[in-house]
C-alpha positions, 0 to 999 in steps of 0.5 A: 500500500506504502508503493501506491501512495508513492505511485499517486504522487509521482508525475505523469509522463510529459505531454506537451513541449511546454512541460518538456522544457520546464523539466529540461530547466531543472534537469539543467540546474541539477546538472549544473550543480554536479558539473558546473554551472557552464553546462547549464546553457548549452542544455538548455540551447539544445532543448530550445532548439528542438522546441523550435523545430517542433513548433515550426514542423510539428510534422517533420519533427514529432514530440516523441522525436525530439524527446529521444534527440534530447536524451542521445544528446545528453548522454553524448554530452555525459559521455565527452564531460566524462572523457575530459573529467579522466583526461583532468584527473590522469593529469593531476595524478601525473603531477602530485607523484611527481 
């Protein structure tokens, strides 16, 4: 019973790009807060930019369309932060057993 009640209070899945784009917003703070503010701007470029498109070709560039763009952009991203975090911290580690 303790499960529904958690259930009841979770939100729905996104429907509208409005919605998207307000979560995008904090998904962006949060990752800025782990990562550094810079990154905040680029994520929230990416997800203007694919609301653009959906609004001027809703046609050409469906909802779910953009939604999956985002998130393999996003991990792309995730990944190259990732590869410059190592490349960072194999090069501090080379300096302090010097």
């Amino acid at each position: 019973s303790e499960g529904y009640v958690l259930e009841k209070s979770r939100p729905g899945p996104i429907t509208t790009v409005s919605e998207w784009i307000t979560r995008i917003w904090n998904l962006s703070m949060i990752f800025g807060a782990c990562y550094g503010w810079e990154h905040i701007a680029p994520i929230r470029q990416v997800a203007e930019t694919l609301a653009r498109w959906h609004d001027a070709e809703e046609y050409k560039y469906p909802f779910p369309l953009i939604m999956r763009w985002f998130d393999r952009l996003l991990f792309q991203y995730c990944l190259e932060i990732r590869s410059l975090l190592t490349i960072c911290y194999m090069s501090w580690r080379m300096r302090t057993q010097l």
